[in-house]
N, C-alpha and C positions, 0 to 999 in steps of 0.2 A: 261274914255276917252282914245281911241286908238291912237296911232301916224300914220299920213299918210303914211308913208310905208308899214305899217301891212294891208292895208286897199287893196284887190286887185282892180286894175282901167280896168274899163271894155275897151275892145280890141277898141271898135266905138270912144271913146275921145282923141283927141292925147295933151300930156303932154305937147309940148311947145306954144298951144292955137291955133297954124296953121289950123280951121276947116273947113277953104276952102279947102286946099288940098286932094287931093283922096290917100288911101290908096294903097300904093305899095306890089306887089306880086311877087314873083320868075319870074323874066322873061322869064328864059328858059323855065318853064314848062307852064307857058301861055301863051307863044308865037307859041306854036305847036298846030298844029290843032287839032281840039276835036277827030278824028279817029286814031291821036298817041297816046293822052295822057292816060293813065295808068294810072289806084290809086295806093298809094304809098303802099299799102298791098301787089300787085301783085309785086312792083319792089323790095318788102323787101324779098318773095317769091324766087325769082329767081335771088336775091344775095345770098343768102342762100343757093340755089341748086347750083348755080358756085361755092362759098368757099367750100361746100360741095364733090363737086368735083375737085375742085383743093386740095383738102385734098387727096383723095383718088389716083390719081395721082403720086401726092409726095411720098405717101406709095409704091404706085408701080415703080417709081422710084428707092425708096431706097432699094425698097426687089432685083431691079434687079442690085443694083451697088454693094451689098450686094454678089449675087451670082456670080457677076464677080468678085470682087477680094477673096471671097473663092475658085473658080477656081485656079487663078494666084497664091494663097497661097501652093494649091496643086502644082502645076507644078513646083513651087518653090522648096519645101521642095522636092518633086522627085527628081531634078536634084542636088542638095546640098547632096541626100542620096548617088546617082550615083559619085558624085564626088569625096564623102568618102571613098566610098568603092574599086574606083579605085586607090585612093592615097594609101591604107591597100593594096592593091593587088601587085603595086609596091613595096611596104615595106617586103610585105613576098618573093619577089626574090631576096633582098637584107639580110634580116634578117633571126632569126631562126622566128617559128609560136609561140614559146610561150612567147616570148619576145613582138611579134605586140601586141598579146594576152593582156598581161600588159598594155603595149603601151595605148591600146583601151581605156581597161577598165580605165584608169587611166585620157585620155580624156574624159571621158563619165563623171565622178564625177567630174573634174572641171569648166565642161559645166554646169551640176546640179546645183552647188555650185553659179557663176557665173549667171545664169539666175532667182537666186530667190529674 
C-alpha cells in the first residue's frame, strides 16, 4: 500500500475539487499573438548566445583595462626611473662619484629588502 504523496496526480485533476474552473497558463506568453510567440527551445537558444556573448565581452573588456593600466605601469616606472636618476645626478655635483656610487647601491638593497 503506497501513500498518496508517492502516487504522482495527473496534471487534468485539480487537488482542491474546483473542476469547474479552467486551467491557468502564463499569461504573458499566451496573451501574445501566435506570430510572437517562440518555443521556449528557441528562447533558451538565444539566452545562451546573449550570456555567451556577454561572456566574451567582459573578456575583452578585461584584456583591454588589462592593457591600459600595463601602459600607465610603464609610464609610471619611466618617470620614477627619470626622477632617480636626476636626484643621483644632483648628488654627484654635490658629492665625490664613489660615495653616490655607495649611496645607490646601498638604496638598491633596502629597496630589495623592503619590497619582498
Amino acid at each position: 500500500m503506497s501513500t498518496p504523496a508517492s502516487v504522482p496526480v495527473p496534471r487534468s485533476i485539480r487537488v482542491g475539487g474546483k473542476q469547474w474552473k479552467l486551467d491557468k497558463s502564463a499569461t504573458n506568453r499566451s496573451q501574445l499573438p501566435k506570430s510572437r510567440q517562440t518555443p521556449f527551445e528557441l528562447r533558451q537558444e538565444e539566452a545562451k548566445r546573449a550570456k555567451e556573448v556577454k561572456l566574451k565581452e567582459g573578456e575583452m573588456k578585461a584584456e583591454k583595462i588589462a592593457e591600459l593600466e600595463a601602459r600607465k605601469k610603464a609610464i609610471q616606472e619611466k618617470r620614477e626611473k627619470a626622477a632617480e636618476k636626476e636626484r643621483y645626478d644632483k648628488l654627484k655635483e654635490k658629492m665625490h662619484q664613489k660615495s653616490v656610487d655607495r649611496m645607490r647601491k646601498r638604496e638598491k638593497r633596502n629597496k630589495l629588502l623592503k619590497d619582498r
